[in-house]
C-alpha positions as CSV (number, residue, x, y, z in Angstrom):
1,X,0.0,0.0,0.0
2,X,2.6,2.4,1.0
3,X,4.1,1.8,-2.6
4,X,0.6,2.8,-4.5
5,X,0.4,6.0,-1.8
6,X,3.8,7.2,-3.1
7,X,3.1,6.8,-6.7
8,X,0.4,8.5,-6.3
9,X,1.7,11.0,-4.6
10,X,4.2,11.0,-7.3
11,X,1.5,12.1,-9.7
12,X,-0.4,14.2,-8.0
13,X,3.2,16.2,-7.9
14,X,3.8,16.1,-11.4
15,X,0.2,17.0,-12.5
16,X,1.1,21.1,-10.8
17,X,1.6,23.2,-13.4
18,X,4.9,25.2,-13.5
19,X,5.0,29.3,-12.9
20,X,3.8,30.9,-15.9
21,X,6.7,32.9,-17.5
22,X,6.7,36.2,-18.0
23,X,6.1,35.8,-21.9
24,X,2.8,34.9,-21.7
25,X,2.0,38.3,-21.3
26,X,4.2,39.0,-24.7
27,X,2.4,36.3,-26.8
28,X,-0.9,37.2,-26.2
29,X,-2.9,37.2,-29.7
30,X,-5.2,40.3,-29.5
31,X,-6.8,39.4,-33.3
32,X,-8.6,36.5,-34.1
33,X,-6.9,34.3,-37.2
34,X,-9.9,35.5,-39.4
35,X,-9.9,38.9,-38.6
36,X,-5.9,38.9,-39.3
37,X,-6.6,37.3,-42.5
38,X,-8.9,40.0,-43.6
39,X,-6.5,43.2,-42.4
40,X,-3.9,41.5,-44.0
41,X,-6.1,40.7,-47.5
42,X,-8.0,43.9,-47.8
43,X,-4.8,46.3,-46.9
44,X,-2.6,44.8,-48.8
45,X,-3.9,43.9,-51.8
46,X,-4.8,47.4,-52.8
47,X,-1.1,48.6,-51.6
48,X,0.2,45.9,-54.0
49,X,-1.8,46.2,-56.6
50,X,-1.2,50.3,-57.1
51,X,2.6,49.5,-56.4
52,X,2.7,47.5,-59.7
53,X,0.7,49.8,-61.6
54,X,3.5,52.9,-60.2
55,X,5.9,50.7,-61.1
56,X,4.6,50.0,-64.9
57,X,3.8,53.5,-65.2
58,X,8.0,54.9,-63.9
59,X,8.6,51.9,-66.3
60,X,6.7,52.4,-69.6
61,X,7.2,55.6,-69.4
62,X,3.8,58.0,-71.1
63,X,0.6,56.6,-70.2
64,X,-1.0,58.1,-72.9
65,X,-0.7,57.5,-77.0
66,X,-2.2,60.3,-79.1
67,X,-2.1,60.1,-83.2
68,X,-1.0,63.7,-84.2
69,X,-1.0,64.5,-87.6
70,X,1.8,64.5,-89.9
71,X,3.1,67.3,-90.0
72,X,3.6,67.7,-86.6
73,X,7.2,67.9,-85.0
74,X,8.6,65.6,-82.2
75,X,8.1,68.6,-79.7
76,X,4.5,69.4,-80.8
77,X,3.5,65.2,-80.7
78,X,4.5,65.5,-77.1
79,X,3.3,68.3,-76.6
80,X,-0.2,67.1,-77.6
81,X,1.0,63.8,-75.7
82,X,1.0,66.0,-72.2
83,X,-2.1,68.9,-72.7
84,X,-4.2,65.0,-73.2
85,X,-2.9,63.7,-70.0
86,X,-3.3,66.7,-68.0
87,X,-7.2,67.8,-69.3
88,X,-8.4,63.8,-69.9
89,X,-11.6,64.8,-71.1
90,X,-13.3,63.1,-74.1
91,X,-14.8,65.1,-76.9
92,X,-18.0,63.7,-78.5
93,X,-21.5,64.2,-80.2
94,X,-24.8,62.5,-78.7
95,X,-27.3,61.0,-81.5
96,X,-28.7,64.2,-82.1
97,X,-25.3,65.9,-83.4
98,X,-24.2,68.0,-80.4
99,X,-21.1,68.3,-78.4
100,X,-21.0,66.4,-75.9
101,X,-17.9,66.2,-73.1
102,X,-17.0,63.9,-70.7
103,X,-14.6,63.8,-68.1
104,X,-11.6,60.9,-67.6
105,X,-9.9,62.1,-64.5
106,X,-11.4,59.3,-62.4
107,X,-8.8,57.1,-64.3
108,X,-5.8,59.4,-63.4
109,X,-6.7,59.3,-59.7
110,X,-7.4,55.3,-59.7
111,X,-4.5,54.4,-58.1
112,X,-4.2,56.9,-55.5
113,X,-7.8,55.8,-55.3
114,X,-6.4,52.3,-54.0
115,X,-4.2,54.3,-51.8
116,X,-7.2,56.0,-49.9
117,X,-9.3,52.5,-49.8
118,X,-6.3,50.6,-48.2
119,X,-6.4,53.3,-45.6
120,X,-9.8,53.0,-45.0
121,X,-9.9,49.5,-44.3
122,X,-6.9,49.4,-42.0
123,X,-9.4,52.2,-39.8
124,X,-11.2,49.0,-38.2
125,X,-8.2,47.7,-37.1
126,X,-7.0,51.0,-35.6
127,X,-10.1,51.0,-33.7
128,X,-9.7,47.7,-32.0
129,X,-6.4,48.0,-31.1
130,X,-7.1,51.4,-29.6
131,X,-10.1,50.9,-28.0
132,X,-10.4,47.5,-26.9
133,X,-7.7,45.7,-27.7
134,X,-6.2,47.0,-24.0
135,X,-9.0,46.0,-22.0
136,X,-9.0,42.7,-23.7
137,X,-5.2,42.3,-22.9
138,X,-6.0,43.1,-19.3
139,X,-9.1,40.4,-19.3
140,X,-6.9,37.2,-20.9
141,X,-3.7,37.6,-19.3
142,X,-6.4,37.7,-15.7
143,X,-8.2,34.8,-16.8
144,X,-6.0,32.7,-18.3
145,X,-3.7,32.9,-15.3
146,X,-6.5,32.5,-12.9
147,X,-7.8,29.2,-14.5
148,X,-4.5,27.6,-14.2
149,X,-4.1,28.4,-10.4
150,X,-7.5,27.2,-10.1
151,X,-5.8,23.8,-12.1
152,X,-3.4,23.8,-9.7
153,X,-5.4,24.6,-6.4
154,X,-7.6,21.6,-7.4
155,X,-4.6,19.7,-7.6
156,X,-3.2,20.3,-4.6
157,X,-6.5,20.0,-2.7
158,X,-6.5,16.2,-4.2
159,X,-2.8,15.8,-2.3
160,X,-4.1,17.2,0.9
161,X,-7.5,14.5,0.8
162,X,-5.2,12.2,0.1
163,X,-2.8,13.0,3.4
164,X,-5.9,13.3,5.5
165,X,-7.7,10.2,4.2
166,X,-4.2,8.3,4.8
167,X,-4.6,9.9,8.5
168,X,-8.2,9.1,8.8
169,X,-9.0,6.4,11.5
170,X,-12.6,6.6,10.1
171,X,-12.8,6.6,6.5
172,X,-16.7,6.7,6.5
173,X,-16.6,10.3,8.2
174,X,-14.0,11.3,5.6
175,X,-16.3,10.7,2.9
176,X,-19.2,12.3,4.8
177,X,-16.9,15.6,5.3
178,X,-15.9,15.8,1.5
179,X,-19.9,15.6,0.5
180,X,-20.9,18.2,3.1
181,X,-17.8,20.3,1.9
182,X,-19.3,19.5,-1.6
183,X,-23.0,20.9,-0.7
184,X,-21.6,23.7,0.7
185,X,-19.3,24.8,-1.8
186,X,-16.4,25.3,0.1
187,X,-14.4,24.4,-3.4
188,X,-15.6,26.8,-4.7
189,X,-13.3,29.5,-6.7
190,X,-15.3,32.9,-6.4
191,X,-13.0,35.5,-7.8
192,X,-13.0,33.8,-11.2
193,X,-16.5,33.0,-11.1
194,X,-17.8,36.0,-10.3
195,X,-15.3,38.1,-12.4
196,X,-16.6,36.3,-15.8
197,X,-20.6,36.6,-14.5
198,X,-19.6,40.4,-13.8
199,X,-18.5,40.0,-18.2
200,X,-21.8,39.3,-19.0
201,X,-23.3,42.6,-17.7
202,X,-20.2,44.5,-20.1
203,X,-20.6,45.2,-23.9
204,X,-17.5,47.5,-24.3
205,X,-15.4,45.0,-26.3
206,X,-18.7,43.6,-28.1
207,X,-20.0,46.9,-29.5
208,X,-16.4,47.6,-30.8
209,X,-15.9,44.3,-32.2
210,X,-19.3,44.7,-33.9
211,X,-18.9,48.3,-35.0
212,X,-15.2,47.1,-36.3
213,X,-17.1,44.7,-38.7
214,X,-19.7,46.8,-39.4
215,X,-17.3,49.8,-40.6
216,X,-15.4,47.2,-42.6
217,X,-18.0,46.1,-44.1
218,X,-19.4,49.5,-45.4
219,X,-15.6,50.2,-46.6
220,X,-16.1,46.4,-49.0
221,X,-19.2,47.6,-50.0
222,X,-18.1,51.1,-51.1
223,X,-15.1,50.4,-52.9
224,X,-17.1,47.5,-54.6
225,X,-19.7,50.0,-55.6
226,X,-17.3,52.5,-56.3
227,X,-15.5,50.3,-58.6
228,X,-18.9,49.1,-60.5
229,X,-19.1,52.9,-61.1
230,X,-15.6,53.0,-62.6
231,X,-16.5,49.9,-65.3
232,X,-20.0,51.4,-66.3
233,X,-19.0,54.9,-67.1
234,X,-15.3,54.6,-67.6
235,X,-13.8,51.1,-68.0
236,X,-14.8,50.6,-71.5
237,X,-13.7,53.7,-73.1
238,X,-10.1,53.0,-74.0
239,X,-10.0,55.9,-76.6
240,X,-11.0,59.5,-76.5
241,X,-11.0,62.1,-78.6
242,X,-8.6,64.9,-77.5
243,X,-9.0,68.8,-78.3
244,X,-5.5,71.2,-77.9
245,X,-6.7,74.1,-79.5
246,X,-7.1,76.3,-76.4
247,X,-5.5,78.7,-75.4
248,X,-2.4,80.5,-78.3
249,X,-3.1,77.0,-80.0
250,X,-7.0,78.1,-80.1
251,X,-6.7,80.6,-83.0
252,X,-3.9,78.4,-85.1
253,X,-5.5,77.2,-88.6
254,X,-3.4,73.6,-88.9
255,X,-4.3,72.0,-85.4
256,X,-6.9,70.0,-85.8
257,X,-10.1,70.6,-83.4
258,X,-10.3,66.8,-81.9
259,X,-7.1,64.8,-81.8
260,X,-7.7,60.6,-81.1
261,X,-5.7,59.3,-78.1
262,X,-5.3,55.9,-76.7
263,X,-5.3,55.1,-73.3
264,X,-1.9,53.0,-72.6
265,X,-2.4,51.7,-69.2
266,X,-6.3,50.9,-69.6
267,X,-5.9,47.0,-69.8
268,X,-3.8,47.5,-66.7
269,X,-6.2,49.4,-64.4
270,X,-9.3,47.2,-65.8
271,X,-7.5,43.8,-64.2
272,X,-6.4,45.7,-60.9
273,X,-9.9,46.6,-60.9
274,X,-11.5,43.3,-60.9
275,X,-8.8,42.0,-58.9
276,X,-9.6,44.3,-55.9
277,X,-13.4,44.0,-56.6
278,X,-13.6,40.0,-56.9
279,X,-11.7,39.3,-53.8
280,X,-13.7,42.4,-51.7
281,X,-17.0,40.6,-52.8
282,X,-16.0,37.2,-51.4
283,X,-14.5,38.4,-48.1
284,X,-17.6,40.4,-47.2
285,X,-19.5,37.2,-45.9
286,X,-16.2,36.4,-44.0
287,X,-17.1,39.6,-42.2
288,X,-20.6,38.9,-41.9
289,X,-19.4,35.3,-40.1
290,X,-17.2,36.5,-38.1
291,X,-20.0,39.4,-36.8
292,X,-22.7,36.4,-37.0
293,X,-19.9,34.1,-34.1
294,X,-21.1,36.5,-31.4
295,X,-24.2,35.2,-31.7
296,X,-24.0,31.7,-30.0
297,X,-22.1,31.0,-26.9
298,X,-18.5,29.1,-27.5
299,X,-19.1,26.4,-24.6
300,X,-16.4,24.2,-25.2
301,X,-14.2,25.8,-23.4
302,X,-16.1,26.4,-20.2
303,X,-17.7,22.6,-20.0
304,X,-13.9,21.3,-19.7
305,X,-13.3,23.8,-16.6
306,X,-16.7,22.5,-15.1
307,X,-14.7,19.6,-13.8
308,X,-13.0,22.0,-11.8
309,X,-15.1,21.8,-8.1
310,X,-17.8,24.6,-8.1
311,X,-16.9,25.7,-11.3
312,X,-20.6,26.0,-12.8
313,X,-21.0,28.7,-14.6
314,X,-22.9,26.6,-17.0
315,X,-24.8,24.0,-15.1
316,X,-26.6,27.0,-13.4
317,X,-27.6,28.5,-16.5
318,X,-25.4,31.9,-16.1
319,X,-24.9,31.7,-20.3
320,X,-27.5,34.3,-21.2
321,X,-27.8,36.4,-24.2
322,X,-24.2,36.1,-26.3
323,X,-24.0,39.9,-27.3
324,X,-22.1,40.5,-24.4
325,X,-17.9,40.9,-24.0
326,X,-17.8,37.4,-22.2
327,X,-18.5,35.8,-25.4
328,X,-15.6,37.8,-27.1
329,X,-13.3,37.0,-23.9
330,X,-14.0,33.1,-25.2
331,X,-13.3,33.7,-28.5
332,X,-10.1,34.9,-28.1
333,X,-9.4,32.8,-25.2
334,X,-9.9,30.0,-27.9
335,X,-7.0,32.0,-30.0
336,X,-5.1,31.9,-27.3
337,X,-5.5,28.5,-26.3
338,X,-1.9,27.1,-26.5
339,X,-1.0,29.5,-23.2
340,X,-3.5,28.1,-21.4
341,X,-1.6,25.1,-20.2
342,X,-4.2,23.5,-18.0
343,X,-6.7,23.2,-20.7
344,X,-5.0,20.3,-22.1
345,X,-4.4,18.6,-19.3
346,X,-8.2,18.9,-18.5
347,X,-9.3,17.7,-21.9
348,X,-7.3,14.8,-21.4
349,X,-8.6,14.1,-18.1
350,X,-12.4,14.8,-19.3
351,X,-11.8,12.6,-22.3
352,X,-10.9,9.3,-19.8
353,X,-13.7,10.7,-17.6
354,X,-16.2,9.7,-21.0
355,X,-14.8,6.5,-21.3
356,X,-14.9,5.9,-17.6
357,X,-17.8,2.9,-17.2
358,X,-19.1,4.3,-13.5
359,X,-19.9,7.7,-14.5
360,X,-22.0,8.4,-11.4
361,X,-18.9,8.3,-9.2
362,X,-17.1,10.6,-11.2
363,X,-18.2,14.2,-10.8
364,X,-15.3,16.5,-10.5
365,X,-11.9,16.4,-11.1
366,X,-11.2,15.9,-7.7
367,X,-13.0,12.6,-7.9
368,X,-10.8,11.6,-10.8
369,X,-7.7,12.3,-9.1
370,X,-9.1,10.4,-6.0
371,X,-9.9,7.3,-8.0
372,X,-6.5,7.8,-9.5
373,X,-4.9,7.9,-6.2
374,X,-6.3,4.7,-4.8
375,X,-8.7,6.4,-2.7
376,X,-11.7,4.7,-4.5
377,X,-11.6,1.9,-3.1
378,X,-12.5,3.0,0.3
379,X,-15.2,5.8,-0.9
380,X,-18.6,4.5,-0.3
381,X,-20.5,3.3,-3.3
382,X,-23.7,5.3,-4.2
C-alpha cells in the first residue's frame, strides 16, 4: 500500500503546473486568425496592386498614345501627348449631333484611389487596437492565469485529501466531510466566477468588435460600388477624342479641333480593378461570419473547466444572451488556447472521464484524481 500512496503522490506532484513565464504576457494574440486574415487581405492587396501599376507606369514611361498628324514635330506630338494627359476629357457628339464632353480624370486618380481605400480598411483595425484591444489584454492575461491556479489549487486539494484520508481512523466520516464540503461549496473559486458573470453585464469590447465589422463592411461595400461605377461609365472607353486648340493654340488654322488618343495603361487598371473587386466581394460574408460568431455561446471551453469543483458557470444556466464581452473573452481565449496550459491537461482528463464505465462516481476532477490515487476503493459506493 505504501508503494501505491507514493506513486500516487508522485502524480499528483507532477500533475502542478509550473509558474507561468513572463512571456505569456508578450504572446498574447489580440486578433482573431480570421480577422488577421482580412486586415492582412483587404490592406494589402490594394497597396500591392497600385505598387505595380506605379511601377509599370515609372517603367513604360507615357501613359497616354495620341495620333497627331503628320506634319507635326517631335516637340508638338509630345506636346499634344502632355495637354491629353493633363485635361483627360473626351470630346463627342450625342445621337442628335451635339457636343458632348465627358470627363476621364477618375482614371488618373485610380491608383491613388487604391491608396485611400487601403487606408480605410486598415481604420477598423485602428479602432480595435485602440479601444479595446487593451482591455482585452488586461481580461486574458487575468483569466488565463487565474484558471490555471485554479488547475493547480484543485490539484493540490487532491494531495491534501489524500494525506488526510491516509490519517483518517474513520474513512466513512471522511467521505461524509468531502460531501458536506461538496453541498456547501467550500471548493468553490469565487473570484473567477464572479469576475466572468460580472463580463456578462459588459458590452464595451462587443459593441467595438461589432462596429469594427460593421465599418469594414461598409468600406467592402463602397469600394465595390465604387468600382462598378468606374466599369459602367469609364472602364470601356479605352480611346477618347482629344481637343488642344485652347489657349495660343486656339486661333492656329493647322491644329486639328479633336485629336484621337489611346489610353496605354487601360488593360492594366481594368484587371487591378477586378482583382480588388472580386476578392472584396468574397470576403464580405467572412465579415458577416465573423459578426454572426457573437451570436452563440463558445461552450467548449467552459464545459472542460466545469470539472474543476464549483466551477458551474454553465450547469446553473449563467450563459444568457451572447451579445455580451464574455462571449468575445472566449473567442479569443480559444485564439489563445496554447497559453492556457491546464486546458489540455483537462481535456485529457475529461476525455478518460467519458470512457470511464461508473460515471455516477465521477463528478469533478477531484474525484478523478481520488480514484487515481487509490482512494476509491474506500469511498462508499452510491
Amino acid at each position: 500500500m505504501s508503494l501505491s500512496h507514493t506513486a500516487a503522490e508522485y502524480m499528483l506532484s507532477d500533475a502542478l503546473l509550473p509558474d507561468p513565464s513572463s512571456s505569456r504576457a508578450k504572446g498574447l494574440r489580440l486578433e482573431l486568425p480570421s480577422d488577421r486574415l482580412l486586415k492582412f487581405v483587404t490592406v494589402g492587396l490594394p497597396l500591392c496592386l497600385v505598387s505595380l501599376a506605379f511601377a509599370r507606369e515609372f517603367s513604360a514611361g507615357s501613359q497616354i498614345s495620341c495620333f497627331s498628324p503628320t506634319n507635326f514635330t517631335g516637340q508638338q506630338s509630345a506636346y499634344t501627348d502632355t495637354a491629353c494627359w493633363d485635361s483627360l476629357i473626351h470630346h463627342g457628339f450625342d445621337a442628335e449631333g451635339r457636343a458632348i464632353t465627358k470627363s476621364l480624370w477618375a482614371l488618373k486618380v485610380f491608383p491613388y484611389s487604391l491608396l485611400v481605400v487601403a487606408v480605410l480598411m486598415y481604420l477598423p483595425y485602428l479602432l480595435w487596437r485602440y479601444a479595446a484591444a487593451p482591455a482585452l489584454h488586461c481580461d486574458l492575461l487575468f483569466i488565463i492565469d487565474e484558471l490555471d491556479k485554479s488547475y493547480n489549487r484543485s490539484v493540490r486539494l487532491v494531495q491534501h485529501m489524500k494525506k488526510v484520508q491516509q490519517a483518517s481512523a474513520e474513512p466513512e466520516r471522511f467521505w461524509e466531510e468531502y460531501e458536506r464540503a461538496r453541498r456547501e461549496r467550500y471548493f468553490e473559486f469565487p473570484l473567477l466566477e464572479r469576475y466572468l458573470t460580472c463580463k456578462q453585464h459588459a458590452h464595451a469590447l462587443v459593441l467595438v468588435y461589432i462596429l469594427r465589422n460593421l465599418l469594414l463592411l461598409l468600406f467592402l461595400a463602397a469600394t465595390c460600388l465604387y468600382l462598378v461605377f468606374l466599369h459602367l461609365n469609364i472602364f470601356f472607353q479605352d480611346e477618347f477624342s482629344c481637343s488642344i486648340k485652347m489657349g495660343l493654340l486656339q486661333e492656329e488654322p493647322h491644329i486639328p479641333p479633336l485629336i484621337p488618343c489611346k489610353l496605354v495603361f487601360f488593360s492594366v487598371f481594368q484587371i487591378i480593378s477586378l482583382s480588388v473587386g472580386s476578392v472584396y466581394v468574397l470576403l464580405i460574408p467572412v465579415v458577416i461570419y465573423n459578426a454572426l460568431q457573437l451570436c452563440q455561446w463558445d461552450k467548449g471551453l467552459l464545459s472542460v473547466y466545469e470539472m474543476l469543483p464549483a466551477f458551474d458557470l454553465l450547469s446553473r444556466r449563467m450563459l444568457t444572451c451572447p451579445l455580451n464581452d464574455l462571449n468575445v473573452i472566449l473567442l479569443f481565449l480559444r485564439a489563445n488556447i496554447s497559453k492556457l496550459t491546464s486546458f489540455s491537461r483537462l481535456n485529457a482528463v475529461s476525455a478518460l472521464r467519458e470512457a470511464t464505465a461508473n460515471k455516477e462516481d465521477i463528478d469533478t476532477v477531484i474525484d478523478f484524481m481520488t480514484l487515481l490515487a487509490g482512494l476509491e476503493t474506500t469511498k462508499p459506493k452510491h
